[in-house]
NUFITOR-767027 format. One record per residue (C-alpha): x, y, z. Coordinates in Angstrom, 1 decimal, padded with zeros to 4 digits. Each point is the difference from the previous one (the first is absolute). Layout:
REM residues N
+--------+--------+--------+
!      x !      y !      z !
+--------+--------+--------+
!      X !      Y !      Z !
...
+--------+--------+--------+
//
This chain:
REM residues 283
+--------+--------+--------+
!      x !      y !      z !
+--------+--------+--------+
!  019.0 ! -122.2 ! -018.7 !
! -002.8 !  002.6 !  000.7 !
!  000.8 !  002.3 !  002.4 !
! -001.4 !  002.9 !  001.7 !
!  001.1 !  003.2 !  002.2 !
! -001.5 !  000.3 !  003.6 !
! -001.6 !  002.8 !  000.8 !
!  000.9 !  003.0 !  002.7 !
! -003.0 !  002.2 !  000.3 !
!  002.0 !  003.1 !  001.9 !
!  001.7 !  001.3 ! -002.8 !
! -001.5 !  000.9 ! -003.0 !
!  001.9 !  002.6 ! -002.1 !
! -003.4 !  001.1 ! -002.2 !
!  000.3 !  003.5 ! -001.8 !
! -003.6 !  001.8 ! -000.2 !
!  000.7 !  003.7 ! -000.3 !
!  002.4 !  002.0 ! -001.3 !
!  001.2 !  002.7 !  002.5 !
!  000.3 !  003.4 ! -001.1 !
!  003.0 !  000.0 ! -001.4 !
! -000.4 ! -003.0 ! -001.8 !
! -003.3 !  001.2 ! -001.6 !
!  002.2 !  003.0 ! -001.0 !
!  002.8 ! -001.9 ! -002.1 !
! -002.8 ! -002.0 ! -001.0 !
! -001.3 !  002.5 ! -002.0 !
!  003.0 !  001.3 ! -001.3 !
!  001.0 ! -003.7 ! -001.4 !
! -003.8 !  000.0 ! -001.3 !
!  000.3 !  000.0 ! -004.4 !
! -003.9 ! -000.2 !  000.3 !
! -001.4 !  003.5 ! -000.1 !
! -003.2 ! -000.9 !  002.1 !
!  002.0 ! -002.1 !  002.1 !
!  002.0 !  002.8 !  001.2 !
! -002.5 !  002.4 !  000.8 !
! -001.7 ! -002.8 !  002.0 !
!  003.9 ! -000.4 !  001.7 !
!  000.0 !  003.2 !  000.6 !
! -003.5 !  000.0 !  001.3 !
!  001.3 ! -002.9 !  002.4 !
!  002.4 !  002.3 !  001.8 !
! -001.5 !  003.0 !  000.1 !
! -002.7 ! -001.4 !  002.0 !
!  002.6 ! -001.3 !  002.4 !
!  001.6 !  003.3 ! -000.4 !
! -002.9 !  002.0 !  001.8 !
!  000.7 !  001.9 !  002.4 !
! -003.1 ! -000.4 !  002.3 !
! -001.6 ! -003.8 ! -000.1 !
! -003.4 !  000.0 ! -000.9 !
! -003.0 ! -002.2 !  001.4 !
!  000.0 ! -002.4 ! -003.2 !
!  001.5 ! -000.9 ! -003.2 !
! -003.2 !  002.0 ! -001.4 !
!  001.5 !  003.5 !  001.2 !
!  003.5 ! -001.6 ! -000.4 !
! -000.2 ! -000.3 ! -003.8 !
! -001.8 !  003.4 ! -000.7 !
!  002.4 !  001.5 !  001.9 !
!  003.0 ! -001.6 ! -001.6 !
! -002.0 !  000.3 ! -003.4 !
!  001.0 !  004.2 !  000.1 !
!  002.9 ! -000.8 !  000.4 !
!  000.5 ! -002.5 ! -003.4 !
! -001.7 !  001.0 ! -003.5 !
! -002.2 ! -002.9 !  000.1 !
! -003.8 ! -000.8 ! -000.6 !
! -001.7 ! -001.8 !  002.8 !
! -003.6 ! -001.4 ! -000.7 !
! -002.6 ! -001.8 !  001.8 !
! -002.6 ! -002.4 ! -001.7 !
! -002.8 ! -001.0 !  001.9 !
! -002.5 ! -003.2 ! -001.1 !
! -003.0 ! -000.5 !  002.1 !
! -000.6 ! -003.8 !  001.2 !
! -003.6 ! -001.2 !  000.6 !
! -000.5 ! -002.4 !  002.4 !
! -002.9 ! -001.8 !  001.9 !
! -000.5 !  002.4 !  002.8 !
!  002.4 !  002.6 ! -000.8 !
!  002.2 !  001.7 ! -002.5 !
!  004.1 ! -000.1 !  000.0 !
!  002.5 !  002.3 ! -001.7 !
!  003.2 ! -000.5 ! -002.1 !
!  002.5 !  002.6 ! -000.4 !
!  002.8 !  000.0 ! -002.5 !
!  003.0 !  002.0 !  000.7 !
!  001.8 !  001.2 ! -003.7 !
!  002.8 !  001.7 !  000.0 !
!  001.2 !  001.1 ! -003.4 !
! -002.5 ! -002.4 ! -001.8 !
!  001.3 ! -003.0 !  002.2 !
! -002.4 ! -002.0 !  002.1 !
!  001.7 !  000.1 !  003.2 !
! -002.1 ! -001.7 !  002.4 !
! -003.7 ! -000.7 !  000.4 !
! -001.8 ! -000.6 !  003.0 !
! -004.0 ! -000.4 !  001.6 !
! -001.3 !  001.9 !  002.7 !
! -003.4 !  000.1 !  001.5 !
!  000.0 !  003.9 ! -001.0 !
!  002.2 !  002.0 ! -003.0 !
!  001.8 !  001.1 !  003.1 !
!  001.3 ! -003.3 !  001.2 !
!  000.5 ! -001.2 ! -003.0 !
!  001.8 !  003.1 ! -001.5 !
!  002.3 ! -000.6 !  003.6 !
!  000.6 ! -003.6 ! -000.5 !
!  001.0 !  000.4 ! -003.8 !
!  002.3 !  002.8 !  001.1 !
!  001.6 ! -002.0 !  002.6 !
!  000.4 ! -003.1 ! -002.8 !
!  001.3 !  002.8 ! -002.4 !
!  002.8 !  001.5 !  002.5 !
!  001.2 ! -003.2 !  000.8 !
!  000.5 ! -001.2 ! -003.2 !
!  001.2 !  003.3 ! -001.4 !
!  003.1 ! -000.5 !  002.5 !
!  000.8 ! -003.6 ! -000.2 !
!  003.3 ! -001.0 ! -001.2 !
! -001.0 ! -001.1 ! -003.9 !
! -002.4 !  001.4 ! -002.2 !
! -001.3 ! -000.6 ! -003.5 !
! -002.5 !  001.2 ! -002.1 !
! -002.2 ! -003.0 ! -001.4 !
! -002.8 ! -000.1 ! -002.4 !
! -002.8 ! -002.6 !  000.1 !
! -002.2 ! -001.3 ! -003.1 !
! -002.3 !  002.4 !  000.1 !
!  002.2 !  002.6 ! -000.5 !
!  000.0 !  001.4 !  003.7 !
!  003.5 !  001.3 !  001.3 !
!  001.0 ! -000.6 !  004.1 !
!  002.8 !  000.3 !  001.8 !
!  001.3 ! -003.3 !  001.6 !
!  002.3 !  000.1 !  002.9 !
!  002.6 ! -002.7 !  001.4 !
!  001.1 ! -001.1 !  003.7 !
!  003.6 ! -001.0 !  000.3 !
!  001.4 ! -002.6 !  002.2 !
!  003.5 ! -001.0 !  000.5 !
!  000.7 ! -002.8 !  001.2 !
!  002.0 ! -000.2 !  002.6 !
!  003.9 ! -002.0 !  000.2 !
! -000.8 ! -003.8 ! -000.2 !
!  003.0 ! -000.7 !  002.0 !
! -002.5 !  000.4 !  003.1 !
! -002.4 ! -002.5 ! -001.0 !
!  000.9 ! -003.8 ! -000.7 !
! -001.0 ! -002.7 ! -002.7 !
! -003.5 ! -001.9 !  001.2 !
! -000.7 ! -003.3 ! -001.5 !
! -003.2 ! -000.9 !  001.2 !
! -003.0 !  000.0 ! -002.7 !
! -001.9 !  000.9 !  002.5 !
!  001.0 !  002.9 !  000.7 !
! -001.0 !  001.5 ! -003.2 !
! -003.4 !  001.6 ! -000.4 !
! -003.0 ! -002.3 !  000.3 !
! -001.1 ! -001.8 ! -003.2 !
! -003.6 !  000.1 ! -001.5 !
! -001.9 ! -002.7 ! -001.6 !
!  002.0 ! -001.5 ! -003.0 !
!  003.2 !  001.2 !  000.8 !
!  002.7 ! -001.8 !  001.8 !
!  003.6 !  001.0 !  001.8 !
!  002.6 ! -002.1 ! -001.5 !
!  003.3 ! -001.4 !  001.1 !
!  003.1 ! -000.3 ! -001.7 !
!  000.1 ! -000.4 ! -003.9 !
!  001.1 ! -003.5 ! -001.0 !
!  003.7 !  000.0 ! -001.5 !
!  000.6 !  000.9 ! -003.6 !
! -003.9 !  001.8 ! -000.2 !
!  000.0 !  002.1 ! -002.8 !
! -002.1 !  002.8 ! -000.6 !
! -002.8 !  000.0 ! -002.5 !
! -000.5 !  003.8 !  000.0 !
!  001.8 !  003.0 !  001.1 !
! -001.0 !  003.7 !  000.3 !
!  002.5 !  002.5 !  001.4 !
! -000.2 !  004.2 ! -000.2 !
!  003.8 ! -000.7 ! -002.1 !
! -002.3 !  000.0 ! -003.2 !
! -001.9 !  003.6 !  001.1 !
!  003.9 !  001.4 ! -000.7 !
!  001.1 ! -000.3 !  003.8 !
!  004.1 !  001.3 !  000.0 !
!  002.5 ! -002.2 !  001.8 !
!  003.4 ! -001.3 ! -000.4 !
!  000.8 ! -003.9 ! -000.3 !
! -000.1 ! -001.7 !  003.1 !
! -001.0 !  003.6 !  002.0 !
! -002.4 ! -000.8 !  002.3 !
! -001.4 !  002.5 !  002.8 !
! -000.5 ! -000.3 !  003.6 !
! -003.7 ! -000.5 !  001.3 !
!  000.2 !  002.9 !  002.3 !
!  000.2 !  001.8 ! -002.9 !
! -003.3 ! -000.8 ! -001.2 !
! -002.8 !  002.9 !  000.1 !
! -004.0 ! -001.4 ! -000.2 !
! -001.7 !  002.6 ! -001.9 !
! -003.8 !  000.3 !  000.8 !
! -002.3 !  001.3 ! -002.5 !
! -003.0 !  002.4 !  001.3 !
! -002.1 !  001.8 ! -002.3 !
! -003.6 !  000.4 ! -000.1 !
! -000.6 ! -002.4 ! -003.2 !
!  001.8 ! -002.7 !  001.4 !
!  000.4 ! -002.3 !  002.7 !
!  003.8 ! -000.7 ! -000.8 !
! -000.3 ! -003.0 ! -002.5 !
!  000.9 ! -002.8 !  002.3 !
!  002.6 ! -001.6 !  001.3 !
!  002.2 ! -000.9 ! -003.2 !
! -000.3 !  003.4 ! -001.5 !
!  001.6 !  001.5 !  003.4 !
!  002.6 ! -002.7 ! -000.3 !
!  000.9 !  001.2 ! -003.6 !
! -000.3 !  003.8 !  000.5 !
!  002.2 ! -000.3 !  003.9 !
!  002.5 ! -002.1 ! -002.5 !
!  000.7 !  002.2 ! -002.6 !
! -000.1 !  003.2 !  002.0 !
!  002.5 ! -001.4 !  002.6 !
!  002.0 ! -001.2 ! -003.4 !
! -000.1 ! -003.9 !  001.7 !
! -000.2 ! -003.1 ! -001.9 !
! -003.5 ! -001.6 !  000.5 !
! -000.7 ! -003.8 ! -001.5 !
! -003.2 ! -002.1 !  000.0 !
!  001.0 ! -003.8 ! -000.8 !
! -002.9 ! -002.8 ! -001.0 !
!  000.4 ! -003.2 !  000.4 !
! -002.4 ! -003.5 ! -000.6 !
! -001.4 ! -001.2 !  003.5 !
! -002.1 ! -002.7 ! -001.5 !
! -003.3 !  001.0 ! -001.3 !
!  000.5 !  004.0 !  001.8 !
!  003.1 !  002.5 ! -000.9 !
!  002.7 !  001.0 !  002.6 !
!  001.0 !  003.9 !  000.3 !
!  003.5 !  000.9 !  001.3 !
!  000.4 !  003.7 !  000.7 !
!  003.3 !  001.2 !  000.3 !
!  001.5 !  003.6 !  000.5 !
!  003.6 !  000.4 ! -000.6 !
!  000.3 ! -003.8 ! -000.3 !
! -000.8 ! -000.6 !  003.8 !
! -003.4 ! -002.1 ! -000.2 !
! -002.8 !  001.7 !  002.0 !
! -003.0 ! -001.5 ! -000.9 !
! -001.2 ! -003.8 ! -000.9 !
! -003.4 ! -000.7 ! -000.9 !
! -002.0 ! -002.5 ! -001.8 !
! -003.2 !  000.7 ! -002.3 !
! -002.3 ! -001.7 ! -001.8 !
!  000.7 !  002.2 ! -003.5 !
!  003.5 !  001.7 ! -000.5 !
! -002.0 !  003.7 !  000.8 !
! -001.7 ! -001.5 !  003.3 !
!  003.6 ! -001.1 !  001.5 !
!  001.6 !  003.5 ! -001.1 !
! -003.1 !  002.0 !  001.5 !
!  000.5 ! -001.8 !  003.3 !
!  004.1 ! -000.3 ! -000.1 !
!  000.1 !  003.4 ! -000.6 !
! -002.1 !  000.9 !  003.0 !
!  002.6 ! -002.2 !  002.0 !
!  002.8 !  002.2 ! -001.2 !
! -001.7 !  003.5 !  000.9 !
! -001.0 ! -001.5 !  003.4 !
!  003.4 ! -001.4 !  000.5 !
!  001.5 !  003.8 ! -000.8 !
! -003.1 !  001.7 !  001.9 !
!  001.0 ! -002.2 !  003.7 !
!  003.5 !  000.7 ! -001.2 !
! -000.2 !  003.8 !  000.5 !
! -002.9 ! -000.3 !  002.5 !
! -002.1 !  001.7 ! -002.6 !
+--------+--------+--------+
//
C-alpha cells in the first residue's frame, strides 16, 4: 500500500544557526584545525559586544578576535551595458561564499552576508572540487516533528504532481518481487536486528556551498539517511515495458513512482520522498 503523511505547515522544527553557545562547543568538538578557528570565528562574531551595521564589519571585527586569515577575491563580469562584480570570501584558504554585486562594494556585502551565514550553520565540511579548489559547505537541519500528529493518507493524488512519463501507482500486486534493491545498509550504516527508528527522528540535511547546488533529490535522501543513522531502501520492480521505484525509510513506504528506465523512476520517487518529508515538517 503506498502511503503518505499530511502535511501541517505551522510547525516546522528547522535548525539554521547555531546560537552562541552552540558555535562555542562547536569549536571545541572541532578535530579539524581550520574548522575550529572558523567555530571560533562563528561565536566571536555573535560574541560582540556592540552590533555592527553588516556582516562586513561583523567579521573584521570578530576576525581580531580569532587568528584567522580573511580574503576577498574580486572577478570583474562584462556585460552588455554594464559591468558586475564577484567577490569570494576565504577564510583560511576556504572559499566561503561568493556573491555579484553591481559594485566591489555590494558584492564584497553580499558575499559577507553568504559567508556569515554559512560560517554559523549547524554542519560544516570542507570539500574539494576537481579542480582542486577547497570550499566550505554548510548544512540546514530539520527535525521532523512526532508523526503521532499527522495520520496515514491514501490518496495518489495527494502526492506531488507527476511529469510527463511518469505515473503514481497503486498497490503492488501480491507476491511482487523486487528486481533491484539499493539501501545506505551497504555504505556501513550501524543497526541492530530488527531496530528500527521513529520518523520524527529523522534530520533532512541540506547541502549549500558555492560549487554546488545540492546534488538532487536522491543524494539528500542518502546523506539525511545516514546522518540521522535511518534505514533508507529503494525497491524496482517490472511495470510492463517501464520500472517501478519503491522508496522506503525505516521500512514505512514513502514514495511510489513509475519510470520509463530504473534511473528515471528513482529520480522522480525520490523527489516524492523529500517532498513527502518537506510538507511533513512544513519545510
Amino acid at each position: 500500500k503506498t502511503t503518505a503523511i499530511n502535511s501541517r505547515t505551522e510547525t516546522q522544527n528547522s535548525k539554521t544557526t547555531l546560537t552562541k553557545a552552540e558555535c562555542l562547543a562547536a569549536s571545541k568538538q572541532e578535530s579539524n584545525p581550520v574548522l575550529q578557528k572558523i567555530r571560533k570565528l562563528a561565536y566571536e562574531s555573535q560574541n560582540l559586544k556592540s552590533p555592527y551595521q553588516n556582516a562586513k564589519e561583523t567579521l573584521h571585527a570578530a576576525s581580531q578576535r580569532v587568528p584567522v586569515v580573511i580574503d576577498f577575491r574580486i572577478e570583474n563580469i562584462p556585460g552588455r551595458s554594464s559591468i558586475s562584480f564577484v567577490c569570494h570570501v576565504i577564510i583560511e584558504g576556504i572559499e566561503v561564499a561568493s556573491e555579484k554585486g553591481t559594485n566591489i562594494k555590494q558584492a564584497k556585502t553580499n558575499a559577507c552576508e553568504t559567508a556569515h551565514r554559512i560560517i554559523l550553520m549547524p554542519k560544516i565540511e570542507i570539500v574539494e572540487s576537481s579542480t582542486n579548489v577547497k570550499s566550505l559547505k554548510g548544512s540546514v537541519l530539520t527535525q521532523v516533528p512526532n508523526p503521532g500528529n499527522f495520520t496515514p493518507v491514501q490518496n495518489k493524488n495527494q502526492f506531488p504532481g507527476s511529469t510527463e512519463g511518469l505515473t503514481h501507482t497503486s498497490k503492488l500486486p501480491i507476491g511482487s518481487v523486487a528486481t533491484y534493491k539499493e539501501s545506505n545498509m551497504n555504505s556501513g550504516l550501524k543497526r541492530k536486528l530488527n531496530q528500527r527508528k521513529l520518523l520524527e527522528e529523522f534530520i533532512i540535511v541540506e547541502h549549500i556551498d558555492p560549487l554546488s547546488g545540492g546534488g538532487g533529490a536522491a543524494n539528500i535522501l542518502r546523506k539525511s539517511a545516514d546522518f540521522s543513522h535511518m534505514l533508507l531502501e529503494f525497491e524496482y520492480f517490472p511495470q510492463g515495458e517501464a520500472t517501478r521505484c519503491v522508496v522506503k525509510l525505516e521500512e514505512e513506504v514513502l514514495a511510489d513512482m513509475v519510470g520509463d528506465t530504473r534511473q528515471l523512476a528513482k529520480t522522480a520517487a525520490s523527489a516524492q520522498c523529500l517532498q513527502t518529508l518537506r510538507n511533513y515538517v512544513g519545510f
